[in-house]
Structures are given as structure tokens and as C-alpha cells.
GUVEXVO-218619 format. One record per residue (C-alpha): x, y, z; residue in one letter. Coordinates in steps of 0.1 Angstrom, whole numbers, padded with zeros to 4 digits. Last residue first. Layout:
N
pt c1:X c2:Y c3:Z residuo:a
...
# end
This chain:
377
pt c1:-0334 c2:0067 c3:-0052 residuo:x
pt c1:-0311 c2:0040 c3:-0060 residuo:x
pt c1:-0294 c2:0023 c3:-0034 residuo:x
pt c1:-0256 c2:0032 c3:-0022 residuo:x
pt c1:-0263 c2:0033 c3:0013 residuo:x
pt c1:-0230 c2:0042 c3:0035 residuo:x
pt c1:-0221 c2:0023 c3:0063 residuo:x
pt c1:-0180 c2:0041 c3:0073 residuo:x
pt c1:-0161 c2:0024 c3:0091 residuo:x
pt c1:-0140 c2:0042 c3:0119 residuo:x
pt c1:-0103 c2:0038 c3:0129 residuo:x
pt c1:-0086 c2:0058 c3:0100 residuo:x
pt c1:-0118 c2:0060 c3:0075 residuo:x
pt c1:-0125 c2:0027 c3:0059 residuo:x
pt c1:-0155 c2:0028 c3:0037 residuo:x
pt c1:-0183 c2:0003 c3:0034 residuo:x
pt c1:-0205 c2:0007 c3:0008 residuo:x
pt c1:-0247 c2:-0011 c3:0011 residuo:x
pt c1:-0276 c2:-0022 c3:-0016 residuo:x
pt c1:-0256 c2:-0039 c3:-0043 residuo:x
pt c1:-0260 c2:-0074 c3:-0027 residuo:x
pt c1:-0226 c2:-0080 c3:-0035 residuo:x
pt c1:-0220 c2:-0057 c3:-0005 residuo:x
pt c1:-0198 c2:-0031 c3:-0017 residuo:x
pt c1:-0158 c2:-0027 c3:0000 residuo:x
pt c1:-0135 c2:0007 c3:0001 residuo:x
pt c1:-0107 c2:0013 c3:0014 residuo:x
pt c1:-0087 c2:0047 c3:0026 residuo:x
pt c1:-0101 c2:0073 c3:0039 residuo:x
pt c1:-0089 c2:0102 c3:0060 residuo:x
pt c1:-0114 c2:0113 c3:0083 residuo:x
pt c1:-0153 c2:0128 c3:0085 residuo:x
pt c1:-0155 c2:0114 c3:0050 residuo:x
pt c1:-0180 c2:0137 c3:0026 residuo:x
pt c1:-0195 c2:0114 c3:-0003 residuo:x
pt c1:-0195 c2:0133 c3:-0036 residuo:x
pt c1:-0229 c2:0139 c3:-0049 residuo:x
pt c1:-0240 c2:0125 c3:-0087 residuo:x
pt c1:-0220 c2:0122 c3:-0110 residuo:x
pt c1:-0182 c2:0120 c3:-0120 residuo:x
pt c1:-0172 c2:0108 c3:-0160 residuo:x
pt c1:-0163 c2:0077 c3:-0173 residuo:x
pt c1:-0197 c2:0080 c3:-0195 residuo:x
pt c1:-0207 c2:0046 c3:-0190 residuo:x
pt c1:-0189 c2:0036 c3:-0157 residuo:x
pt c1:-0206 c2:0068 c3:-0142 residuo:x
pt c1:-0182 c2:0078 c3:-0115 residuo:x
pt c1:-0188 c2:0080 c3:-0077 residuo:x
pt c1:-0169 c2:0104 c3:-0053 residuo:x
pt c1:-0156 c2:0096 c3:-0016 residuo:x
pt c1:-0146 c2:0124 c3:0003 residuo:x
pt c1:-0120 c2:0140 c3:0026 residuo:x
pt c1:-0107 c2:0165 c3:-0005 residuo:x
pt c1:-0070 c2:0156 c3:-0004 residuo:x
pt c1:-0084 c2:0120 c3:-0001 residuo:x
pt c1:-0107 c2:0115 c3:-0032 residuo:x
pt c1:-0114 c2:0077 c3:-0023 residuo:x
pt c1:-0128 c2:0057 c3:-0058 residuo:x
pt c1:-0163 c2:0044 c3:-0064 residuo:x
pt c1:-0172 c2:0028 c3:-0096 residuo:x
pt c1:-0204 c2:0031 c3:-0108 residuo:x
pt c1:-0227 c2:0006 c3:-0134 residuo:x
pt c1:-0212 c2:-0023 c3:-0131 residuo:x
pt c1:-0242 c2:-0046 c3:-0120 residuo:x
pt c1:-0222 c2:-0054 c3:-0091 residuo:x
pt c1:-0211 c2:-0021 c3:-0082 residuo:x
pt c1:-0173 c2:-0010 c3:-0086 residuo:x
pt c1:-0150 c2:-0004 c3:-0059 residuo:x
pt c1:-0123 c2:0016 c3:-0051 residuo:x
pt c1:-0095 c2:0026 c3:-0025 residuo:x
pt c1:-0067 c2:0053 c3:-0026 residuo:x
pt c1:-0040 c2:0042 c3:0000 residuo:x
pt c1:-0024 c2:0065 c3:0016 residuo:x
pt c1:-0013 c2:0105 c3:0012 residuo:x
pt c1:-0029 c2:0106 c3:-0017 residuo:x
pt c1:-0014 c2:0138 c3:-0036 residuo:x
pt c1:-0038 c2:0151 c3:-0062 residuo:x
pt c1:-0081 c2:0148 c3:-0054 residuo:x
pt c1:-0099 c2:0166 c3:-0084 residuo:x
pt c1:-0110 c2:0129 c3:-0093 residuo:x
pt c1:-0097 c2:0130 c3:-0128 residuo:x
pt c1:-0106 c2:0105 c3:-0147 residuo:x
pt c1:-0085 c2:0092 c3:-0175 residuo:x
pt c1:-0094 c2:0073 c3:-0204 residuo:x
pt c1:-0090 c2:0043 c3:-0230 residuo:x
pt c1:-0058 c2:0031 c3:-0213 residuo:x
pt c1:-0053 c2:-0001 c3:-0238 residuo:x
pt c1:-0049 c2:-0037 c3:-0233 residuo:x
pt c1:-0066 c2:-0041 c3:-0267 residuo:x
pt c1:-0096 c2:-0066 c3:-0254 residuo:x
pt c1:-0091 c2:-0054 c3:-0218 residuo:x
pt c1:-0099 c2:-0019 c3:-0222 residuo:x
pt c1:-0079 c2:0001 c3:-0195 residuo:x
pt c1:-0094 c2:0030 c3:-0176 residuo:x
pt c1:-0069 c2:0051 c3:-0159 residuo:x
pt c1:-0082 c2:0070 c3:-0124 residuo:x
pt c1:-0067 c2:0102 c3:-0112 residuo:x
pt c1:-0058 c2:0115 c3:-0083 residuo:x
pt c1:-0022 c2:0113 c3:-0084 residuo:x
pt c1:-0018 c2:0078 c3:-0061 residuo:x
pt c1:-0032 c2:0061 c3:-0089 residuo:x
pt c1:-0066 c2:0043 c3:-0092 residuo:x
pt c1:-0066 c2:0017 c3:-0119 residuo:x
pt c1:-0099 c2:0005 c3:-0131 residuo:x
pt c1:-0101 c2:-0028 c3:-0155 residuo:x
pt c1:-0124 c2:-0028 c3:-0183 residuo:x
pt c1:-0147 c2:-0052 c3:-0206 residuo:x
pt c1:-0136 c2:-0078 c3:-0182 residuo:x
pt c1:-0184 c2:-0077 c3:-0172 residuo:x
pt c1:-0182 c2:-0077 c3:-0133 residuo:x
pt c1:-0153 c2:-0049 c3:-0144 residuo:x
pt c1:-0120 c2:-0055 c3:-0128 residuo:x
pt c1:-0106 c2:-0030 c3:-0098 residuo:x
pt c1:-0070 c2:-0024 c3:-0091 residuo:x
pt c1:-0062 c2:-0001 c3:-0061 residuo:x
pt c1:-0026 c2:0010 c3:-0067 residuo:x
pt c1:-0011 c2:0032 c3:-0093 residuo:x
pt c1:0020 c2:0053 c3:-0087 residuo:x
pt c1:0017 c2:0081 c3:-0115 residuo:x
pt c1:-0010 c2:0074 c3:-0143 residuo:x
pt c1:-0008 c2:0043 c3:-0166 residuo:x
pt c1:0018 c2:0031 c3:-0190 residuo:x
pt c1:0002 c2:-0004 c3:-0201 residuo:x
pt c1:0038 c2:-0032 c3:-0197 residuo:x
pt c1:0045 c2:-0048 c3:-0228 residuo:x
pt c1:0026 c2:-0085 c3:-0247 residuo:x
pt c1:0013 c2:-0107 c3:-0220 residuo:x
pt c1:0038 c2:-0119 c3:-0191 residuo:x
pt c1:0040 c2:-0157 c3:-0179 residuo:x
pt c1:0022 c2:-0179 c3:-0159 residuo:x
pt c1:0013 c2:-0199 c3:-0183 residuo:x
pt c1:-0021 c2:-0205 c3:-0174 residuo:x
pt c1:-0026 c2:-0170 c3:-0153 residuo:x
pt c1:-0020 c2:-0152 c3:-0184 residuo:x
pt c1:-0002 c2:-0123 c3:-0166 residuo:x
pt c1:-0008 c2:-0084 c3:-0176 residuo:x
pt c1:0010 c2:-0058 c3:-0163 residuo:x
pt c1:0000 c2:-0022 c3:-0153 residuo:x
pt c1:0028 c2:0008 c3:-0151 residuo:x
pt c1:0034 c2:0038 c3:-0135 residuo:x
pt c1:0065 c2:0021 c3:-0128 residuo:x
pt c1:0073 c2:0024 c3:-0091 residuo:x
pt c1:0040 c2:0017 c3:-0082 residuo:x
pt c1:0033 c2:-0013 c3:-0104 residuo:x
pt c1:-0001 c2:-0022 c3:-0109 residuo:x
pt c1:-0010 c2:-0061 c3:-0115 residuo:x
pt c1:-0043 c2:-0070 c3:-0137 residuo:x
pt c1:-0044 c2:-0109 c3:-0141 residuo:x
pt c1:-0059 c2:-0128 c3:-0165 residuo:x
pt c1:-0075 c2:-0162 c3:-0174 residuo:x
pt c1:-0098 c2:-0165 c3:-0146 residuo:x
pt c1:-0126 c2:-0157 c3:-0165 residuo:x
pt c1:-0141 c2:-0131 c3:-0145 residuo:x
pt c1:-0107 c2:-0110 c3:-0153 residuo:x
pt c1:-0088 c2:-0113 c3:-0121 residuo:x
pt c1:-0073 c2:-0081 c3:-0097 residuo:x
pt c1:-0042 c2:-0073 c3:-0085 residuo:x
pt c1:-0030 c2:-0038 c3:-0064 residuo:x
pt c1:0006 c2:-0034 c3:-0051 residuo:x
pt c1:0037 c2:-0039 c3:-0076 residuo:x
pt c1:0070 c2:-0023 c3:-0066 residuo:x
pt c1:0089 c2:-0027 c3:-0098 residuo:x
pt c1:0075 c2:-0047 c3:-0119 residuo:x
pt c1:0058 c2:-0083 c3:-0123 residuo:x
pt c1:0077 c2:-0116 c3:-0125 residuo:x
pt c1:0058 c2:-0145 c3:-0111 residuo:x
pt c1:0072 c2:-0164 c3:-0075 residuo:x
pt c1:0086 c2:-0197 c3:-0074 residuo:x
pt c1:0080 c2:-0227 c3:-0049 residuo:x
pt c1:0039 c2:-0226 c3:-0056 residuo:x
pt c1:0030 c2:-0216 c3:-0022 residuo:x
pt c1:0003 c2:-0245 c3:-0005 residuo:x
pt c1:-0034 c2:-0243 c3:0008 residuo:x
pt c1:-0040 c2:-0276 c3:0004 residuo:x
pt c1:-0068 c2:-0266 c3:-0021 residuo:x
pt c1:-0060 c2:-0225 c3:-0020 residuo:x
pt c1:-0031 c2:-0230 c3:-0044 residuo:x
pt c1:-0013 c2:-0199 c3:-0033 residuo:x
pt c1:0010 c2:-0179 c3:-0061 residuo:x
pt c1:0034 c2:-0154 c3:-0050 residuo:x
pt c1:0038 c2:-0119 c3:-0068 residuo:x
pt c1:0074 c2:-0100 c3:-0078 residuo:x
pt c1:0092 c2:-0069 c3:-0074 residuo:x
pt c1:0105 c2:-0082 c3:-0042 residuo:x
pt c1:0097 c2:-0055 c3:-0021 residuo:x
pt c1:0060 c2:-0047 c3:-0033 residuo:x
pt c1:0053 c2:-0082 c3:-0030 residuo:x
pt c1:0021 c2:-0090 c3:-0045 residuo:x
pt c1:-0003 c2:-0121 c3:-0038 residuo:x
pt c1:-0020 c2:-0137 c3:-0062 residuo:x
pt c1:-0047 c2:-0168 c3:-0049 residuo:x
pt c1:-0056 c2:-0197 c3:-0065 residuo:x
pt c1:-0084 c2:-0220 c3:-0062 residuo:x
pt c1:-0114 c2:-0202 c3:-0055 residuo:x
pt c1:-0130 c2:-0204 c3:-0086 residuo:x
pt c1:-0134 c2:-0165 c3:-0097 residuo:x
pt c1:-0099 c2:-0166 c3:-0087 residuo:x
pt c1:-0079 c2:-0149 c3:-0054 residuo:x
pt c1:-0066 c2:-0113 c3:-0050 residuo:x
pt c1:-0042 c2:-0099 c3:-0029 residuo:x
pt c1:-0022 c2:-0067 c3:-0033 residuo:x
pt c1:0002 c2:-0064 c3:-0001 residuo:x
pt c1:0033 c2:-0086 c3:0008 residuo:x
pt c1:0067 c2:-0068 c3:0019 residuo:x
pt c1:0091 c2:-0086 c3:0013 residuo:x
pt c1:0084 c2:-0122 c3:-0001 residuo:x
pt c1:0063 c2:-0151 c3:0009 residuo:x
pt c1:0073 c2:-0176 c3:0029 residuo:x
pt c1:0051 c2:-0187 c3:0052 residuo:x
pt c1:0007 c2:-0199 c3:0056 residuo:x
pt c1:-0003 c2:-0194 c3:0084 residuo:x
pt c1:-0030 c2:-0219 c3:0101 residuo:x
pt c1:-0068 c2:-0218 c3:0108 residuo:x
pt c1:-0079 c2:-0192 c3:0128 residuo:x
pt c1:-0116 c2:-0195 c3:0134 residuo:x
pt c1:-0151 c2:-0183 c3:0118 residuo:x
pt c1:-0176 c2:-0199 c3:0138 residuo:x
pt c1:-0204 c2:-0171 c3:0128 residuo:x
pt c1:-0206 c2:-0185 c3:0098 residuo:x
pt c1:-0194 c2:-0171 c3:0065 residuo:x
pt c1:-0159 c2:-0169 c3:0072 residuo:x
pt c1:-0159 c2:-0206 c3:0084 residuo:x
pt c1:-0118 c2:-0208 c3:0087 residuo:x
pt c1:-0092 c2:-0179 c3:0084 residuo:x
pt c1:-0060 c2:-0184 c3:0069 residuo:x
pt c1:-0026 c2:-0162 c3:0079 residuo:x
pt c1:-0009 c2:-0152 c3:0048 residuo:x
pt c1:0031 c2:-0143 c3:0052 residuo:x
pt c1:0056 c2:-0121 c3:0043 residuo:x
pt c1:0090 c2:-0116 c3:0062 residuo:x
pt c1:0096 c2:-0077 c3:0051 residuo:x
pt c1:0086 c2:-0055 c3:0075 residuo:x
pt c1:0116 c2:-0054 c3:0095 residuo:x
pt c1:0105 c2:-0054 c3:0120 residuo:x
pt c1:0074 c2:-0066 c3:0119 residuo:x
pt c1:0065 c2:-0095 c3:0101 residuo:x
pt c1:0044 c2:-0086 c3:0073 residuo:x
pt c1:0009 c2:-0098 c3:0067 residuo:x
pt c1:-0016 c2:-0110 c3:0040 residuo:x
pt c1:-0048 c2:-0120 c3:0058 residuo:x
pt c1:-0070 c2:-0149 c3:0040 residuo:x
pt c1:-0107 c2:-0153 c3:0045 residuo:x
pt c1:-0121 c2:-0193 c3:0038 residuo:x
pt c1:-0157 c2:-0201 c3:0033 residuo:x
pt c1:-0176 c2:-0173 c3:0012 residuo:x
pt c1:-0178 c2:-0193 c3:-0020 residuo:x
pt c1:-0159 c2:-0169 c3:-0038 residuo:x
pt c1:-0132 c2:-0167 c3:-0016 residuo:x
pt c1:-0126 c2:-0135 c3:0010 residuo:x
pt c1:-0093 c2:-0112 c3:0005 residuo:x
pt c1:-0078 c2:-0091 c3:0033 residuo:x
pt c1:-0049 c2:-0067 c3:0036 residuo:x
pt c1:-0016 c2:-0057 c3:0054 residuo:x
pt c1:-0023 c2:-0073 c3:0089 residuo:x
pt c1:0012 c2:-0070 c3:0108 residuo:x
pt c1:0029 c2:-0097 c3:0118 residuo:x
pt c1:0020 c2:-0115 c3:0153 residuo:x
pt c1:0018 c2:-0152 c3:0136 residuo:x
pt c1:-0013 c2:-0166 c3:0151 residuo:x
pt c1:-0037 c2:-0141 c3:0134 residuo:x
pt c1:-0053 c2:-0131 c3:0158 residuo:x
pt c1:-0096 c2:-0127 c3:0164 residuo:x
pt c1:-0111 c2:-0096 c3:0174 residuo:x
pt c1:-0142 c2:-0103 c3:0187 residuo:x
pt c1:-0175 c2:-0093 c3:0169 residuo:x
pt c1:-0187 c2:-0061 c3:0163 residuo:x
pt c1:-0223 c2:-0054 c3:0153 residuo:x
pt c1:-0239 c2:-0033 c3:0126 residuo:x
pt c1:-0268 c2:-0016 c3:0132 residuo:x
pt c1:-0282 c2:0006 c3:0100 residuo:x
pt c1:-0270 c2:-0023 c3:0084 residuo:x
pt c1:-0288 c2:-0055 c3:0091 residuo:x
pt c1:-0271 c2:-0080 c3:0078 residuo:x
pt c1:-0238 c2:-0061 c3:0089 residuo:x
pt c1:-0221 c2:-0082 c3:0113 residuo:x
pt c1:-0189 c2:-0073 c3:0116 residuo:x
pt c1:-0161 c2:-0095 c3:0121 residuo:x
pt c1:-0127 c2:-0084 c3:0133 residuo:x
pt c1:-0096 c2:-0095 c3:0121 residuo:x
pt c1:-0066 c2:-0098 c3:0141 residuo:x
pt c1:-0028 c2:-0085 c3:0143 residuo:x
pt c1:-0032 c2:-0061 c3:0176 residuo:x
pt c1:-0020 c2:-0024 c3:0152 residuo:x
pt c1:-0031 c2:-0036 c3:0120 residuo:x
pt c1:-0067 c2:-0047 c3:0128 residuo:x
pt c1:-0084 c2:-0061 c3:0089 residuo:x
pt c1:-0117 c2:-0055 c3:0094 residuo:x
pt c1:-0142 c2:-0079 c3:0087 residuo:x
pt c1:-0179 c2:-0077 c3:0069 residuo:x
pt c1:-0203 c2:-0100 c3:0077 residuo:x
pt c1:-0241 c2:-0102 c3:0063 residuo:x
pt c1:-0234 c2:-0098 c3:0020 residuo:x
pt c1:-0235 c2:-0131 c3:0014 residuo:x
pt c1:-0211 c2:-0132 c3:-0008 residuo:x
pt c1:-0189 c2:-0123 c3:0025 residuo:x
pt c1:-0174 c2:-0089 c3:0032 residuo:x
pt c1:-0135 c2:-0078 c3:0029 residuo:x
pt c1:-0117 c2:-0048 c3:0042 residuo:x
pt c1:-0084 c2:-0046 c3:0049 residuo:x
pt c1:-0055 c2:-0029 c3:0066 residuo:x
pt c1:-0075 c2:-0006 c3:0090 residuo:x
pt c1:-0067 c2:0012 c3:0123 residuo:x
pt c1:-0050 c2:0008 c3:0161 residuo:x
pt c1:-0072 c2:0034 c3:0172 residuo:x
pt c1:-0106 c2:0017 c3:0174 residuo:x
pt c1:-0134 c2:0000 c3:0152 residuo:x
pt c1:-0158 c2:0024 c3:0156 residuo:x
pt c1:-0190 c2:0019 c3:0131 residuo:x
pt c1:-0205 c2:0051 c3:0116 residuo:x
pt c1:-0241 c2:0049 c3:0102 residuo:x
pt c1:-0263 c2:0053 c3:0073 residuo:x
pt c1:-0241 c2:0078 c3:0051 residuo:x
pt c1:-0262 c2:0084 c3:0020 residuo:x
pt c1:-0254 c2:0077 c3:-0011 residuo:x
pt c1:-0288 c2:0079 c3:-0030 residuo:x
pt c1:-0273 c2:0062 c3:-0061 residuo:x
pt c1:-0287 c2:0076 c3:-0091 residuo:x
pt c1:-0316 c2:0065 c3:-0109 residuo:x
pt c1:-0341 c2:0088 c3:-0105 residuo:x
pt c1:-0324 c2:0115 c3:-0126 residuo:x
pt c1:-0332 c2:0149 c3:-0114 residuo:x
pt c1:-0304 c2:0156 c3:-0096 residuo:x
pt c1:-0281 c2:0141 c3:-0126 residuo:x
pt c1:-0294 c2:0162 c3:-0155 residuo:x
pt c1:-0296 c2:0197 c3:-0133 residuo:x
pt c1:-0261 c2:0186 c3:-0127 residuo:x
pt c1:-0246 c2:0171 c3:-0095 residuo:x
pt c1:-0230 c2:0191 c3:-0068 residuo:x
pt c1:-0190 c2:0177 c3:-0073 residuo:x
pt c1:-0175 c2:0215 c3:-0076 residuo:x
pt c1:-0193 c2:0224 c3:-0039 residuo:x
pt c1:-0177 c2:0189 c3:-0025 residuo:x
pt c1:-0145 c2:0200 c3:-0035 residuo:x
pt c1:-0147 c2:0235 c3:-0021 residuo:x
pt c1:-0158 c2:0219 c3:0017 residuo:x
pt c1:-0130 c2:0195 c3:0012 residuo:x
pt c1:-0106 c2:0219 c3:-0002 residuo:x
pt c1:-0110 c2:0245 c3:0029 residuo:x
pt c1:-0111 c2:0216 c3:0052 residuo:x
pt c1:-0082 c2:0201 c3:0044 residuo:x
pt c1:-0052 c2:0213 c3:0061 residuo:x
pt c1:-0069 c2:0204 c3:0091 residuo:x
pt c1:-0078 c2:0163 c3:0078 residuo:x
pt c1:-0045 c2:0161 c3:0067 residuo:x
pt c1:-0029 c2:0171 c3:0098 residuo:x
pt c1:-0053 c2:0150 c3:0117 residuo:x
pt c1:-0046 c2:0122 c3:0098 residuo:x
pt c1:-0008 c2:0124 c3:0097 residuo:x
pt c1:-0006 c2:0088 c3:0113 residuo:x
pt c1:-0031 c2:0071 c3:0086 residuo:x
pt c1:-0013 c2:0085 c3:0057 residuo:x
pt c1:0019 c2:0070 c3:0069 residuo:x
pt c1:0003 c2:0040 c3:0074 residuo:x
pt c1:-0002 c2:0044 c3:0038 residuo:x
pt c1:0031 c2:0055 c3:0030 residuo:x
pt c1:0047 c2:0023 c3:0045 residuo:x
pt c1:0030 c2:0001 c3:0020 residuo:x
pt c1:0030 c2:0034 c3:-0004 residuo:x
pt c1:0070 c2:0030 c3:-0006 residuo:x
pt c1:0084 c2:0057 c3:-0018 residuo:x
pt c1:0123 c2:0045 c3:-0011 residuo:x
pt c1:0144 c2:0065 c3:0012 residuo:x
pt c1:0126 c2:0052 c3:0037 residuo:x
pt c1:0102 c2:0070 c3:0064 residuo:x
pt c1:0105 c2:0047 c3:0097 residuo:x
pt c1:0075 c2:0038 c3:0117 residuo:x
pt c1:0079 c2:0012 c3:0142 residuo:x
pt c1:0057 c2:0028 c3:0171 residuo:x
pt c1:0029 c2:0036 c3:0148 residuo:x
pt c1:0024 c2:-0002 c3:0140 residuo:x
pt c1:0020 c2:-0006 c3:0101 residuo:x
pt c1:0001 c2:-0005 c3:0074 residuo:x
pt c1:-0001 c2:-0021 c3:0041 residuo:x
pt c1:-0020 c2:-0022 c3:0011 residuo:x
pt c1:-0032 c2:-0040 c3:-0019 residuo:x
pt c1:-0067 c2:-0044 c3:-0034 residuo:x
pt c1:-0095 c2:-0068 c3:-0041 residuo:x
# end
């Protein structure tokens, strides 16, 4: 449900601009430095997030435990995405252009398919799956110079025919955030370089020939389960903006969040939308008053890349990266507040995807995946 882009390591430049679609490949480069420099934090972090008394004797909690690893190789992750379903998981390749499907239906041994390109040779930026669990699009950006957006469109996602469709061009520079309606029928792309979002009716699979107005650098999107909204964060503004997806137009002023927001994940319920900013922390916006009703501090400043979430189906926890730290915490959606044990990463992660099924997380972690069981105990 989230924006982000990486890019081949032998094209990296470092702009004058912060841009987290090239700081995020960025982040997957200087993993080893981060993951050194780390240790000490990580191994103090996950000391402070040792539940309470209350939480390790509540029966309820998530048990996450790490199940398996899956390797996906060096070239790493721009994407995750799973089918409704909740038996194949792909992996967005940046480095070769392709997908990869996973099956997953039976977790504890996942198995890779082949990697499958895009057709167009840009480079994979992130992945979105619709409702019904037939068509997967991957946003991408021709490389160099990064900026010549497109949406490659995947075939039979749910079977194990899945194919390369066609590519869809046009879009604008730098494409990352993509989210599609709870009807399948229209998908929001952002372009972080254009300071606007494209608009894809999936029926013909067609851009709408203007683009929305959102802020400076936008990156994450996400619907309300209506279809009626959409949630786009703006990295350069600390900002969130609301479109009625009718009109296509702006509601009421920009909602002043924390610093550099990205990952943008709606409630099952649209009671509240959860922004995860590149600071560490985690604003909470009420969608009735378009309001930040609180910040969560995840003890976890600085992300080098892109800080992935996800919220269970039943809406009880949100999970959101902690990358400073090299883990994965979870937060009670009731109290806003961390329980529970923190999730230690072996490498610097970045996305995060849960089966609808409720029962399994999938984190990205440079070139591995990590299977982690989220069941209660």
C-alpha cells in the first residue's frame, strides 16, 4: 500500500535534493554500515521494548515469531504485495526489473518462483495487487535518469500463470506511492518529482490525461474503505493531503504531520490513517476531523530508507520498521502505544506486507524476506 523506490547500485548519485526514492536505495547500499553502527542500539532497543508484566501475561498478543528467512538475492526489494488469498507473495526485483512469486501457502516453506520482467527495463519502484487478486501492477522508473515513470501490468496474479501483460507510459518523474480502490477500478500513483499523482482506470487500463495536485514530493497513498478518500504524504512538506476521489480535487488544508512521512496505512475500519515518518515516529490522523490525534514514538530517529507498515486485518496492531534499532515493533491500535516484543531484523528493513489471512508478516530486509508469525498465543 506504500511508496518507494530503489535503484541499481551502479547508477547511484546523491542529489542535492532529499529525495527518499533515491534515499532508500541509499539505505539499502549502506547496509552493512548501518547494520555495524547498530548493534549497540539494537541490542539496547530491543531491551527497552521487553513487554510489561501486563503484556507478557496477556494471552492475546501476537506471538511474533520469525518462522523462516527467504533469500531473494543481492539485487534487493522495491515491493511487496500478496494475494487475497493469502498463498503468493511477490517481490518487487529492482536490480533485473522483475517480480518474483513466492508461494507462501504454506509458510514455514515458502517457494520461489521465476523471476518474471517487466518488459520495459526500468527500475521496479513498488507493487500494488487488486482486490480481487487478478491483476499486480509494478510502478517503475526508467533509468537514467530516473524520471520516465511507468506501470508495468501483471496478468493472473492469483494463479500460478501469472504473465506480463503490457506497460502502461507516461507517468511523471519519479513514480512511487501506489495504491488502487477497494473496487479495483482506479489506481493512485505518486510522483515524487512532479509534485503530483496519476490516475489509472484499471478497466482498459488507461492514464486519465491530467495528473491530481498533491505536495511537494508526495510518496505513500492509501484509500479509505469507501473509496471516497485518499491519504497522500508529502515528504518535502511534513504534510498529508486529502483528495475526494469524486472530484478529484483537494479537501479542506494540508494535516502537518511528523518530518518526511512516507508509508501510509488506512484502518480496515477509516476511523484512522497511520503515517510513518522518516523521524521515527508515527502520526495518527482521525479521519472524521482530519486531525493528528497522536504521535508514537518508535525510539527509531533517522531512517535511512524506507520505513514500512502494516496494520492487521481485524485492526488491532500496526506494525511499523524501527531501522536505527534493526527491528520491527508492533503498536496496540487501541492504546497507540508499543507492546509486546520488538521483532529483531538480522538487516536493514524496509517493507512490510500481512497475509489477509491475519496468521503470517512478511518483512523486507535488503535481499532477504523475512516469514514472521503474527498469531496470537
Amino acid at each position: 500500500m506504500d511508496a518507494a523506490i530503489q535503484r541499481p547500485v551502479d547508477h547511484l548519485k546523491f542529489p542535492m535534493k532529499k529525495s527518499p526514492l533515491r534515499t532508500r536505495k541509499i539505505g539499502s547500499l549502506l547496509l552493512v554500515v548501518v547494520a555495524t553502527t547498530s548493534l549497540l542500539t539494537a541490542a539496547f532497543s530491543l531491551y527497552a521494548q521487553e513487554p510489561s508484566v501486563t503484556e507478557a501475561t496477556t494471552s492475546t498478543l501476537p506471538v511474533n515469531k520469525i518462522i523462516t528467512t527467504v533469500s531473494v538475492g543481492l539485487a534487493g526489494t522495491a515491493g511487496l504485495a500478496i494475494t487475497p488469498d493469502s498463498n503468493t507473495l511477490y517481490d518487487g526485483d529492482v536490480g533485473f526489473s522483475a517480480i518474483i512469486p513466492i508461494n507462501v501457502s504454506n509458510p514455514q516453506n515458502p517457494v520461489i518462483g521465476n523471476a518474471i520482467a517487466t518488459g520495459s527495463g526500468g527500475g521496479i519502484t513498488n507493487l500494488v495487487i487488486t482486490p480481487s487478486g487478478a491483476t499486480l501492477y509494478a510502478v517503475e522508473s526508467i533509468n537514467p535518469p530516473w524520471v520516465l515513470g511507468s506501470v508495468a501490468v501483471f496478468k493472473n496474479a492469483s494463479s500460478p500463470n501469472v504473465a506480463y501483460s503490457e506497460t502502461i507510459q507516461g507517468l511523471g518523474e519519479e513514480p512511487g506511492g501506489i495504491a488502487v480502490n477497494p473496487t479495483g477500478t482506479q489506481l493512485y500513483i505518486t510522483d515524487f518529482g512532479s509534485a503530483s499523482v496519476n490516475v489509472i482506470k484499471t478497466k482498459k487500463n488507461r492514464l486519465v490525461p491530467y495528473q491530481l495536485q498533491a505536495g511537494n514530493g508526495p510518496t505513500g497513498v492509501a484509500f479509505t474503505p469507501n473509496g471516497k478518500y485518499a491519504y497522500i504524504a508529502n515528504f518535502d512538506d511534513n504534510t498529508v493531503v486529502v483528495i475526494n476521489t469524486a472530484t478529484q480535487l483537494l479537501v479542506g488544508a494540508p494535516i502537518k504531520v511528523g518530518s518526511n512521512p512516507q508509508s501510509v496505512v488506512m484502518a480496515p475500519n477509516g476511523k484512522n490513517v497511520y503515517i510513518t515518518n522518516q523521524d521515527g515516529t508515527v502520526s495518527v490522523i482521525n479521519t472524521a476531523t482530519k486531525k493528528v490525534t497522536a504521535t508514537i514514538n518508535t525510539n527509531s530517529g533517522n531512517n535511512h530508507a524506507y520505513p514500512g507498515s502494516a496494520i492487521t486485518p481485524n485492526g488491532n496492531y500496526f506494525y511499523v520498521v524501527a531501522q536505527s534499532s534493526l527491528q520491527v515493533v508492533m503498536v496496540s491500535t487501541a492504546t497507540n502505544q508499543i507492546v509486546g516484543t520488538a521483532i529483531p531484523m538480522p538487516n536493514f528493513p524496509s517493507f512490510i506486507v500481512i497475509a489477509p489471512n491475519g496468521k503470517t508478516a512478511y518483512i523486507a530486509a535488503n535481499d532477504e524476506i523475512i516469514v514472521v508469525d503474527i498469531t496470537t498465543s
